[in-house]
MIPAVEX-878928 format. One record per residue (C-alpha): residue number from 1; residue in one letter; y, x, z. Coordinates in nm, 2 decimals, m for minus. Layout:
<rs>
[r NUM A [Y X Z]]
...
</rs>
This chain:
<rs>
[r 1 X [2.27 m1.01 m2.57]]
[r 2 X [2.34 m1.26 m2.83]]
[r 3 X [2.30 m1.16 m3.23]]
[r 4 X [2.68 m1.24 m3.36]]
[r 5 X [2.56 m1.35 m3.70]]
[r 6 X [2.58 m1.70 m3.68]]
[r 7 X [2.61 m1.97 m3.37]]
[r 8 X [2.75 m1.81 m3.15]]
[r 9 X [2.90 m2.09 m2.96]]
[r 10 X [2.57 m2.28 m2.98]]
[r 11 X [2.37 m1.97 m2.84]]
[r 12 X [2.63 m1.95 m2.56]]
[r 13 X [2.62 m2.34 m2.48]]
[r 14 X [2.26 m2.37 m2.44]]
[r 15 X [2.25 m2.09 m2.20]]
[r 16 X [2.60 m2.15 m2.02]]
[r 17 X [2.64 m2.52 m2.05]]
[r 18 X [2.49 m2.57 m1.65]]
[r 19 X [2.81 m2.38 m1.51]]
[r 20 X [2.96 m2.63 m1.32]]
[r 21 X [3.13 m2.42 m1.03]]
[r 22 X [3.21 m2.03 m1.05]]
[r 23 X [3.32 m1.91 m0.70]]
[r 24 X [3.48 m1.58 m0.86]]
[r 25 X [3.68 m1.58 m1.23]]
[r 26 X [3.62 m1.61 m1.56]]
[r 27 X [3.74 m1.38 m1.79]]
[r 28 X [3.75 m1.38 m2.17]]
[r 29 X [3.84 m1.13 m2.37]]
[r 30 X [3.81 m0.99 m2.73]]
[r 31 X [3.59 m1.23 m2.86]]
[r 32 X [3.65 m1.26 m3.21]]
[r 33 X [3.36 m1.47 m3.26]]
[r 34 X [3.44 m1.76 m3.03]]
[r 35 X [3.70 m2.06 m3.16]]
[r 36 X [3.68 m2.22 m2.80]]
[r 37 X [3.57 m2.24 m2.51]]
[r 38 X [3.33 m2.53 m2.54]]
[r 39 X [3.03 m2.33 m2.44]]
[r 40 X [3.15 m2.42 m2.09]]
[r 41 X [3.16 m2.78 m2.10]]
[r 42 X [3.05 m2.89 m1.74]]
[r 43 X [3.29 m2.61 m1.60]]
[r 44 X [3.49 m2.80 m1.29]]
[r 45 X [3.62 m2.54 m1.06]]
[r 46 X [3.69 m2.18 m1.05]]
[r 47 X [3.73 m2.12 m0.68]]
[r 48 X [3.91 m1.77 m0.76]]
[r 49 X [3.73 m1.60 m0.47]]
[r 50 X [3.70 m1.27 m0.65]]
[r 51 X [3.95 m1.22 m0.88]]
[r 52 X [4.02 m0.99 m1.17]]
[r 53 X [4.28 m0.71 m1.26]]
[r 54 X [4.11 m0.61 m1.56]]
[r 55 X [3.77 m0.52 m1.46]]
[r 56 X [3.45 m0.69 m1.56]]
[r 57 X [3.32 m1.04 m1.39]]
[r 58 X [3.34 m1.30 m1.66]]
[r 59 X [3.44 m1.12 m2.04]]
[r 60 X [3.31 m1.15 m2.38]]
[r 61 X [3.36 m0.87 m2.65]]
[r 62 X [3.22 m0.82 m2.95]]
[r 63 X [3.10 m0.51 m3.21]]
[r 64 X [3.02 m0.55 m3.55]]
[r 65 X [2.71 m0.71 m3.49]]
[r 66 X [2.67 m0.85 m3.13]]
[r 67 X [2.84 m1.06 m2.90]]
[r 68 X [2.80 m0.94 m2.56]]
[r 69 X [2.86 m1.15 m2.31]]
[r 70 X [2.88 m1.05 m1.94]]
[r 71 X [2.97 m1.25 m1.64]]
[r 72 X [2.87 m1.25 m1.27]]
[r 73 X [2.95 m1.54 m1.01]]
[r 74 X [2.91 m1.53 m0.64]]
[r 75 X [2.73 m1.69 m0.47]]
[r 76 X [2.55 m1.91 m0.78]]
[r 77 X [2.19 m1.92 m0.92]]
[r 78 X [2.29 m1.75 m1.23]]
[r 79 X [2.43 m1.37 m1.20]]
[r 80 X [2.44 m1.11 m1.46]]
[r 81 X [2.62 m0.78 m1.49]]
[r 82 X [2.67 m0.55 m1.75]]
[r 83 X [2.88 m0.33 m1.99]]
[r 84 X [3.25 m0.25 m1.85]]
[r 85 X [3.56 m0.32 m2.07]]
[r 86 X [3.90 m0.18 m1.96]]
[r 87 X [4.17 m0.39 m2.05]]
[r 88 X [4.52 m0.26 m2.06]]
[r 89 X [4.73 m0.61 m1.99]]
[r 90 X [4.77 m0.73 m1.63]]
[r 91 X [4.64 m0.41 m1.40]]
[r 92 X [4.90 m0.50 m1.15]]
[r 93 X [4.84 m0.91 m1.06]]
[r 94 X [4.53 m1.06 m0.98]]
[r 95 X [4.41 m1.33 m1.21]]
[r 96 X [4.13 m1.64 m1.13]]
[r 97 X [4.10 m1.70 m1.51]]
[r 98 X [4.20 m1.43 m1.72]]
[r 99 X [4.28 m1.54 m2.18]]
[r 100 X [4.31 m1.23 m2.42]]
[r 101 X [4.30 m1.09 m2.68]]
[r 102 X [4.08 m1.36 m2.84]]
[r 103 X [4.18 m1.37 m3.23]]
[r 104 X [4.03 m1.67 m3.39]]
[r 105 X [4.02 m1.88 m3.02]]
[r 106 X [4.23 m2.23 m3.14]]
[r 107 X [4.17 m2.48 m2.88]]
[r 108 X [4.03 m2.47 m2.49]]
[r 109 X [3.81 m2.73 m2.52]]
[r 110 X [3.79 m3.05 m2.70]]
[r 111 X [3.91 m3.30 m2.41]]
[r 112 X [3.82 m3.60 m2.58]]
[r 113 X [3.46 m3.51 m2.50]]
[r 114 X [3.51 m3.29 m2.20]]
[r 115 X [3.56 m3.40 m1.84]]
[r 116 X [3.95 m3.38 m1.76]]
[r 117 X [3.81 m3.24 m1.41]]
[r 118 X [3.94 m2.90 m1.38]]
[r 119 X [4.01 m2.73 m1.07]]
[r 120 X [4.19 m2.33 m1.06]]
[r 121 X [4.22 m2.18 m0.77]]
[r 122 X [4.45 m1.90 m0.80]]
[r 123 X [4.64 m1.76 m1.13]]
[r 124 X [4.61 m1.76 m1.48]]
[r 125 X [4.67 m1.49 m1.75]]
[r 126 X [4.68 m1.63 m2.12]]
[r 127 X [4.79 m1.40 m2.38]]
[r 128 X [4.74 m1.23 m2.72]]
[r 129 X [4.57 m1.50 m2.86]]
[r 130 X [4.70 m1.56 m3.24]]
[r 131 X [4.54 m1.87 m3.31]]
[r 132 X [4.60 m2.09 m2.93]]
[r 133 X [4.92 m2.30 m2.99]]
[r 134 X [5.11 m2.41 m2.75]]
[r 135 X [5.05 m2.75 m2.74]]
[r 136 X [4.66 m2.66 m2.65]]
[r 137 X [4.80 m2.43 m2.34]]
[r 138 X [5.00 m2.73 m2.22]]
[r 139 X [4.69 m2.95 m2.23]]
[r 140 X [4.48 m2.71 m2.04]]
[r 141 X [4.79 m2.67 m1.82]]
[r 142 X [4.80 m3.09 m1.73]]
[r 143 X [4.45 m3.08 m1.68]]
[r 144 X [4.38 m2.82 m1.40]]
[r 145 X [4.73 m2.90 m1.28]]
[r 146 X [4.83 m2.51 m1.36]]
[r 147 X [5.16 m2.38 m1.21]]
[r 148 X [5.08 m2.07 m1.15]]
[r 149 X [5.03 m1.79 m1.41]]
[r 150 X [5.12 m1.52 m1.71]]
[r 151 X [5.12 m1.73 m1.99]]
[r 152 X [5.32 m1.63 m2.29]]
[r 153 X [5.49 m1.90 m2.55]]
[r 154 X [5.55 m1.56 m2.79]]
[r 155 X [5.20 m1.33 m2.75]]
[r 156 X [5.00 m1.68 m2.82]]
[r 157 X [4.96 m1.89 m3.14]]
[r 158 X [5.12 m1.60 m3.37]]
[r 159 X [4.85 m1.64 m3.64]]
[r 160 X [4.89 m2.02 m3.63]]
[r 161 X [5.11 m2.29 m3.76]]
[r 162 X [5.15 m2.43 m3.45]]
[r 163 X [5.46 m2.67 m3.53]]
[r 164 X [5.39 m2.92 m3.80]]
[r 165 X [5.71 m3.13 m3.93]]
[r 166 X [5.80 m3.30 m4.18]]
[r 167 X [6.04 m3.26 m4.47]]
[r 168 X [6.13 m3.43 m4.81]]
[r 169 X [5.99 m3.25 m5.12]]
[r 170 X [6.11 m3.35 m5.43]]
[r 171 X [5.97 m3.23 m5.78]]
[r 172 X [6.20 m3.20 m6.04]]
[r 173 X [6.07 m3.06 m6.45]]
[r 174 X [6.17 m2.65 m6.45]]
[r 175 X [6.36 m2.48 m6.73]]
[r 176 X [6.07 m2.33 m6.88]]
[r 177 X [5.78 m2.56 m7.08]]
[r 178 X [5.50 m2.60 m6.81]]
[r 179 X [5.70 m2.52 m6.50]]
[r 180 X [5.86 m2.72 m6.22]]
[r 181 X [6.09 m2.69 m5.95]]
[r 182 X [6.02 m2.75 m5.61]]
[r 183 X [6.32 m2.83 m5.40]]
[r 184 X [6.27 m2.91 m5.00]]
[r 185 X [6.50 m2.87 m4.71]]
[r 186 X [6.46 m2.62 m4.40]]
[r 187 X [6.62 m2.57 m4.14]]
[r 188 X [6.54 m2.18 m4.06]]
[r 189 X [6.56 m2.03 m3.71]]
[r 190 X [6.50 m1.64 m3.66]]
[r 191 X [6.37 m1.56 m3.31]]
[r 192 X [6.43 m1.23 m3.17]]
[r 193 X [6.14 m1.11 m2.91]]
</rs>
């Protein structure tokens, strides 16, 4: 058990950062705390032997004060188990690395320092995260060559501003001493879910 206070990520690094092969999943999910997944940064393959529907193998969750953070892995040096979490997404599919519910996550990993060796062996559920664009999905995706999976362009990156563009602001004295008027052009589109 890990106190959530402060470093988190750190904390999980130091003791995680040896993973190199997990012949089961990995599963994270509610952890509120974490802003990526950089606490793995040797991880190479997930072999998806064992896979999960919602049950407890890999997860992190979090209460007010501690990050608890349970994982087990066949067949490696390191196994732990502990604490259950149900989840109620994805009972019916069978996942090799299982993304939720994981507010404040905003990238995978940082690739310009990570190896770009990533190998998945089986699907991949990715959603509910309101702070993972898109654009970091797609990167992950390229990387461990991921076709298979349950990964959502709506439940992902809803907290975020995920598309930056540009547009011409011009500034322009307002009708009132003191004030100004902003004018800018936007092209708005509403999208139905």
């Amino acid at each position: 058990m890990v106190t959530y206070k402060r470093n988190v990520a750190k904390k999980l690094e130091e003791n995680l950062k040896g993973i190199e092969t997990v012949s089961g999943y990995v599963k994270v999910a509610g952890a509120d705390a974490l802003y990526s997944l950089s606490f793995l940064p040797n991880l190479k393959r997930i072999e998806g032997k064992e896979v999960v529907n919602g049950g407890n193998v890999f997860q992190t969750y979090l209460s007010q004060y501690f990050l608890v953070l349970c994982f087990y892995i066949v067949h490696a040096s390191t196994s732990v188990k502990s604490g259950r979490r149900i989840s109620r997404f994805s009972s019916d599919f069978r996942y090799s690395f299982y993304l939720a519910e994981n507010s404040n996550l905003k990238k995978l990993w940082d690739w310009n320092f990570r190896s770009k060796e990533l190998f998945i062996n089986g699907s991949v559920y990715i959603h509910f995260n309101n702070k993972l664009c898109d654009s970091e999905i797609a990167k992950f995706r390229q990387v461990a060559n991921i076709k298979d999976g349950q990964i959502s362009n709506h439940t992902n990156g809803m907290n975020a501003p995920c598309t930056i563009f540009h547009t011409h602001l011009s500034a322009v004295p307002g009708s009132t001493n003191g004030s100004i008027l902003l004018n800018w052009m936007h092209n708005f589109c509403s999208v139905d879910y």
